[in-house]
N, CA, C and O atoms as CSV, one atom per row, in Angstrom:
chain,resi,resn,atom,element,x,y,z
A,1,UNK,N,N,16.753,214.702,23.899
A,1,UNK,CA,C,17.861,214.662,22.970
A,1,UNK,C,C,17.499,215.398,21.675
A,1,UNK,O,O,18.319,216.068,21.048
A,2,UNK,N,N,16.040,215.209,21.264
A,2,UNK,CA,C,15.870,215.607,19.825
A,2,UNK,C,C,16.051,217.169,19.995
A,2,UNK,O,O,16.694,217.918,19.259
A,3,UNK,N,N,15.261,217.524,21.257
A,3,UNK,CA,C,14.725,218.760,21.586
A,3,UNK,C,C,16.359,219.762,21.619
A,3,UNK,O,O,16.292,220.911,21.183
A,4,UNK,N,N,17.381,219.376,22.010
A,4,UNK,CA,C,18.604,219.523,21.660
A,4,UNK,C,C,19.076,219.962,20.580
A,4,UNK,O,O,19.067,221.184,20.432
A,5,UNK,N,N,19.456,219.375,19.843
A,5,UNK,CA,C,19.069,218.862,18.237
A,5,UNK,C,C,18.866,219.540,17.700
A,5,UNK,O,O,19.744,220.103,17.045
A,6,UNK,N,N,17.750,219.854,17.656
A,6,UNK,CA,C,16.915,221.235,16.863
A,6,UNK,C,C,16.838,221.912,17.094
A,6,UNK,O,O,16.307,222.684,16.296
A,7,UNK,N,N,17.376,222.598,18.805
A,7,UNK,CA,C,17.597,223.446,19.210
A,7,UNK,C,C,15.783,224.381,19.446
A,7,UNK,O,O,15.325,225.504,19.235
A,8,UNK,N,N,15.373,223.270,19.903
A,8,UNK,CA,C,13.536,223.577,20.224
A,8,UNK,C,C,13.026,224.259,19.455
A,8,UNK,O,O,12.372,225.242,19.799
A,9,UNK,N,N,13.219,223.865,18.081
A,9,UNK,CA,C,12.276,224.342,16.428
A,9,UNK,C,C,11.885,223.547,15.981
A,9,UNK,O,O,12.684,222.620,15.849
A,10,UNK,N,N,10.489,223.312,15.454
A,10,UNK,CA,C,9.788,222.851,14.486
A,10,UNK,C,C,11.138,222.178,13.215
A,10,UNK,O,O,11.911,222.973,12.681
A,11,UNK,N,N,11.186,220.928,12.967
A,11,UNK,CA,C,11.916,220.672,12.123
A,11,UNK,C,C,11.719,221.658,10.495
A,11,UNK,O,O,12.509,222.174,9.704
A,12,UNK,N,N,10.133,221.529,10.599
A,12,UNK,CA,C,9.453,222.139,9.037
A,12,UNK,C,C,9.097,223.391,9.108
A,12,UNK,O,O,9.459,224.172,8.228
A,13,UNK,N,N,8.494,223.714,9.939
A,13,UNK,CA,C,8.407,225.143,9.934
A,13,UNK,C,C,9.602,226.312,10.574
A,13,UNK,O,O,9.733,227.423,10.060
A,14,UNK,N,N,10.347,225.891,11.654
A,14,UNK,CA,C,11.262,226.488,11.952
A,14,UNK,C,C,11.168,226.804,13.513
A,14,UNK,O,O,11.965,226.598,14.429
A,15,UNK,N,N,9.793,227.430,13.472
A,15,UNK,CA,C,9.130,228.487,14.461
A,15,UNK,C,C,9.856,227.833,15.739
A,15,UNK,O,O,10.040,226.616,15.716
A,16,UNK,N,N,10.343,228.695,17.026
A,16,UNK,CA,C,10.803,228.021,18.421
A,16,UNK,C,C,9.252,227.603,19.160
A,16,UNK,O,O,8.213,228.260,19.236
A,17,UNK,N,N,9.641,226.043,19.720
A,17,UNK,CA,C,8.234,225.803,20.687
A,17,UNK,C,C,8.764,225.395,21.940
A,17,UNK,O,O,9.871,224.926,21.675
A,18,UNK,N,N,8.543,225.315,23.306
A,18,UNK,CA,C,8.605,224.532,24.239
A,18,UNK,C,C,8.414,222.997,23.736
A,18,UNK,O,O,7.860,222.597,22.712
A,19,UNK,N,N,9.207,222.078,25.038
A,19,UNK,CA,C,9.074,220.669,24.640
A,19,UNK,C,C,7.534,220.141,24.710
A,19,UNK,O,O,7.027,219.464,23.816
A,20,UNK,N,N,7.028,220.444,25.605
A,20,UNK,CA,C,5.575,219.895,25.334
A,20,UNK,C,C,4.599,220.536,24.378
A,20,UNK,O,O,3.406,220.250,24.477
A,21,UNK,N,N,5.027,221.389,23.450
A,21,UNK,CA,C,4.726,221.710,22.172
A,21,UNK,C,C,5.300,221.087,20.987
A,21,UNK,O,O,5.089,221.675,19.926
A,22,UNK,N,N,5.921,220.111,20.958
A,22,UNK,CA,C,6.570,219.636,20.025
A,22,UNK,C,C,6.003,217.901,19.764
A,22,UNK,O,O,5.894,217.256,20.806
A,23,UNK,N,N,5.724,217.308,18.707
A,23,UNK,CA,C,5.679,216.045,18.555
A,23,UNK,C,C,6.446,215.622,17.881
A,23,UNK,O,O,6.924,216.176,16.891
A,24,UNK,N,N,6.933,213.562,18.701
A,24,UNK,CA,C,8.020,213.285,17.795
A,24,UNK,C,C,7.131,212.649,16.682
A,24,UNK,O,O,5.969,212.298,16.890
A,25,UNK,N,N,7.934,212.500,15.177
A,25,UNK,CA,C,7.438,212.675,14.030
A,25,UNK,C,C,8.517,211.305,13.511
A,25,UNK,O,O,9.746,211.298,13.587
A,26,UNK,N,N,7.857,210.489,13.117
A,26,UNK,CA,C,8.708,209.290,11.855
A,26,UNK,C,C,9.215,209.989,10.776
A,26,UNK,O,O,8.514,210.422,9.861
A,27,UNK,N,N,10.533,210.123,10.865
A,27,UNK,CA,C,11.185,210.912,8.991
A,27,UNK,C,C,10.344,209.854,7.993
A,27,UNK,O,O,9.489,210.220,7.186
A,28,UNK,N,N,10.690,208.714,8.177
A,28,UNK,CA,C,9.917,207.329,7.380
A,28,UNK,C,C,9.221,206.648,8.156
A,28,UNK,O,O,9.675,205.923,9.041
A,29,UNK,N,N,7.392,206.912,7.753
A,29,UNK,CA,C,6.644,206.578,8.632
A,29,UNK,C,C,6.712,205.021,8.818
A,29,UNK,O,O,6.852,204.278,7.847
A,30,UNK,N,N,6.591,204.486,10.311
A,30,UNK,CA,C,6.163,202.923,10.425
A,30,UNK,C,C,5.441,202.442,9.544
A,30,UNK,O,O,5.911,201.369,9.165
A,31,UNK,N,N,4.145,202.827,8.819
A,31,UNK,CA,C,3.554,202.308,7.732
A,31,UNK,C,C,4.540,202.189,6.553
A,31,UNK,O,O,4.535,201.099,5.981
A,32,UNK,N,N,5.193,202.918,6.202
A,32,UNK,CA,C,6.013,202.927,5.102
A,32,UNK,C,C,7.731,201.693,5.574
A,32,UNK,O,O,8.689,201.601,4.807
A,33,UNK,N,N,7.670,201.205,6.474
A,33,UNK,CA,C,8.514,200.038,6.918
A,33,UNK,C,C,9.970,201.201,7.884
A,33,UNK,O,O,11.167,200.921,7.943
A,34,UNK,N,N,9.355,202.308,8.428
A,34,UNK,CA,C,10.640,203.582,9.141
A,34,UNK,C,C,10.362,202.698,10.813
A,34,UNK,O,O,9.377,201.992,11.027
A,35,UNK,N,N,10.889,202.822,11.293
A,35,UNK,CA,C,11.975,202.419,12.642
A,35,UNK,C,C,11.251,203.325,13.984
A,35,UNK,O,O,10.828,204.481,13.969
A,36,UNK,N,N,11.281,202.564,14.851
A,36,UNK,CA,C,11.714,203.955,16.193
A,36,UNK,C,C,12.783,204.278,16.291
A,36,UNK,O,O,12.989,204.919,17.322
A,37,UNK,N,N,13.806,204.098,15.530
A,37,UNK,CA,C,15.427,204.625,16.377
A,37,UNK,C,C,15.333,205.644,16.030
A,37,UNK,O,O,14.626,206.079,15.121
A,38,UNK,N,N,16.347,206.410,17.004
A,38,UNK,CA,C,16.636,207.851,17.174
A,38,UNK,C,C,16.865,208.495,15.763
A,38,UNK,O,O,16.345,209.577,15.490
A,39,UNK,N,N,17.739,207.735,14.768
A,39,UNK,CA,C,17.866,208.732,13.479
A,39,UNK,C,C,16.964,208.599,12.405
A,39,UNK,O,O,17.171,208.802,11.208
A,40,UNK,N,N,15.812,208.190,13.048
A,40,UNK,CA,C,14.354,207.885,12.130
A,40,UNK,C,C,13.424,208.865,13.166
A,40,UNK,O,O,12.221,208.631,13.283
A,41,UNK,N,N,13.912,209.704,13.724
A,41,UNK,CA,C,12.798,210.710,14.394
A,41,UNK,C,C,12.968,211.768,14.188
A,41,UNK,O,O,13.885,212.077,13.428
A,42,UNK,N,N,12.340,212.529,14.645
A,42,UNK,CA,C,12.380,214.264,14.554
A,42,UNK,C,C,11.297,215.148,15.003
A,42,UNK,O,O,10.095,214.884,14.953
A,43,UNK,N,N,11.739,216.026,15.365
A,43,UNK,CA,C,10.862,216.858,16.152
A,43,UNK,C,C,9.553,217.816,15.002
A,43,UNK,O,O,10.080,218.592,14.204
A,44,UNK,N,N,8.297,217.746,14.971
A,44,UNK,CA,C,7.563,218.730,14.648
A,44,UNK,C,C,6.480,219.732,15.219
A,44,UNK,O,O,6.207,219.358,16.359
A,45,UNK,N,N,5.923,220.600,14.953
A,45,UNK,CA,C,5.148,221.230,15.997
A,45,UNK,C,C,3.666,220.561,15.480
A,45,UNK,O,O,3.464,220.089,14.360
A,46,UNK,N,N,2.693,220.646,16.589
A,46,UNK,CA,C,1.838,219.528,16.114
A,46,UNK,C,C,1.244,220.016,14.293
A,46,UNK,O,O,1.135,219.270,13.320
A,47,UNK,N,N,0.953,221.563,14.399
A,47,UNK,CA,C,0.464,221.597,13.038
A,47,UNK,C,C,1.235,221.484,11.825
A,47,UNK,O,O,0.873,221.914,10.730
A,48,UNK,N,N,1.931,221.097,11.984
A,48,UNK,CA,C,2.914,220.338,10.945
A,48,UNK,C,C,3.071,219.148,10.583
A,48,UNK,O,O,3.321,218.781,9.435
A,49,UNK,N,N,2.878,218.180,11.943
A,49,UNK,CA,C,3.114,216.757,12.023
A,49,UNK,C,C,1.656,216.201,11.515
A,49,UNK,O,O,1.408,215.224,10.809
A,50,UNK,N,N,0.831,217.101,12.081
A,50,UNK,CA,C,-0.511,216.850,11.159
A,50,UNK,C,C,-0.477,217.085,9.649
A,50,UNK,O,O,-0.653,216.253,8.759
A,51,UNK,N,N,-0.270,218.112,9.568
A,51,UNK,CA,C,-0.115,217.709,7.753
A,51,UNK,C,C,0.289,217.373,7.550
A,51,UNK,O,O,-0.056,217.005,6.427
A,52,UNK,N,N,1.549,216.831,7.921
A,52,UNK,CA,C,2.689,215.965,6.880
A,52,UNK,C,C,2.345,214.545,6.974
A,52,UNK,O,O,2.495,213.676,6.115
A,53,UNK,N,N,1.831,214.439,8.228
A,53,UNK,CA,C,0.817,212.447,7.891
A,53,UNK,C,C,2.236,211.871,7.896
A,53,UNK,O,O,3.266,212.230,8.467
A,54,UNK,N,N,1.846,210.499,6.777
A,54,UNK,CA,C,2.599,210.045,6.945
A,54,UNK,C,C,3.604,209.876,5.321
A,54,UNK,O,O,4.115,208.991,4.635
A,55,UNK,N,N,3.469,211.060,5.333
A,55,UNK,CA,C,4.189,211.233,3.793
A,55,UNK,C,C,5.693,211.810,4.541
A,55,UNK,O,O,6.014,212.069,5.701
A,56,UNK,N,N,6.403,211.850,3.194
A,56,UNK,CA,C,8.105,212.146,3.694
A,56,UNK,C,C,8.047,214.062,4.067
A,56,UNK,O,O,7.129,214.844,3.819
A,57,UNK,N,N,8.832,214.222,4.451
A,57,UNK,CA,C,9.245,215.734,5.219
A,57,UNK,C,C,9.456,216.555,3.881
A,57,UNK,O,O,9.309,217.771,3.995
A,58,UNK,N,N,9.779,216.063,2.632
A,58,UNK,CA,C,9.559,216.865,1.563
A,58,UNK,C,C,8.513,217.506,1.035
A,58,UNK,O,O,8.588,218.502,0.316
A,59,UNK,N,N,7.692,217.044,1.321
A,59,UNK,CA,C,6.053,217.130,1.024
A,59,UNK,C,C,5.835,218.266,1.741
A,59,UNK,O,O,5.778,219.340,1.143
A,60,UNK,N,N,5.678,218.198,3.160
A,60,UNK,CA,C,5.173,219.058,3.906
A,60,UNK,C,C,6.163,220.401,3.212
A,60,UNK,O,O,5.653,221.264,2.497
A,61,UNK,N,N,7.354,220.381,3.504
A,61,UNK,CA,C,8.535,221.177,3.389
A,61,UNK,C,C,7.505,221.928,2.171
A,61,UNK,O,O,6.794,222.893,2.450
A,62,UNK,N,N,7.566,221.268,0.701
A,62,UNK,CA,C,6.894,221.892,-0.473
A,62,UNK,C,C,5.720,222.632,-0.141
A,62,UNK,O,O,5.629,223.730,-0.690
A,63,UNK,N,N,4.751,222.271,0.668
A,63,UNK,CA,C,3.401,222.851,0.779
A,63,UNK,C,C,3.791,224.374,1.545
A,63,UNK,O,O,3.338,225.393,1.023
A,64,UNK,N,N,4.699,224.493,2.877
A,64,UNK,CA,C,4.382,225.607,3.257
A,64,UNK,C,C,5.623,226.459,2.448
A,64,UNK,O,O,5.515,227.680,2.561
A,65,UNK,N,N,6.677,226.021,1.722
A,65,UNK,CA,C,6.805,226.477,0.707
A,65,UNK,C,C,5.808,227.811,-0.196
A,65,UNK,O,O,5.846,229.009,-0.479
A,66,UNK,N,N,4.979,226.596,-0.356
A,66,UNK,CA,C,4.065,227.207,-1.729
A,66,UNK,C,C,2.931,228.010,-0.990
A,66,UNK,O,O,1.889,228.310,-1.573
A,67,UNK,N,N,3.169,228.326,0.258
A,67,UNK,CA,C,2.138,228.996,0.903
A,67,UNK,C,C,2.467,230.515,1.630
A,67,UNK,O,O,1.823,231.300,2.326
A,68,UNK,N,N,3.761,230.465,1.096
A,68,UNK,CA,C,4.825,232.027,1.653
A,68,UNK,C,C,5.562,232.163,0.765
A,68,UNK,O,O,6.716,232.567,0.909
A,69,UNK,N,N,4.958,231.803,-0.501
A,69,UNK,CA,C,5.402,232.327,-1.948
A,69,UNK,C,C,4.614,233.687,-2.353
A,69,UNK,O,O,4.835,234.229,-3.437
């Protein structure tokens, strides 16, 4: 469904991946009190979902931002 969705892109970076290139990602991580339901997920490619941890999608968003400036 997500893979749909996003139309098989990296939520943060953009880039197109196959589905088994993609991890699902907490918008609001379980540590931070975020959900499994469907509109608390989202698709990232793993090197993204790795940096972004478990901080919000703004964060990450800002960093590669500031890295293709």
């Amino acid at each position: 469904m997500l893979y749909g969705q996003q139309g098989g892109n990296c939520k943060a970076c953009k880039h197109h991946f196959h589905k088994q290139n993609l991890e699902i990602d907490h918008i609001i991580a379980k540590t931070a009190g975020g959900s499994d339901e469907d509109e608390n997920l989202q698709l990232l490619c793993g090197s993204c979902n790795r940096r972004k941890g478990d901080r919000p999608l703004e964060y990450l968003l800002d960093r590669l931002k500031a890295e293709h400036v």
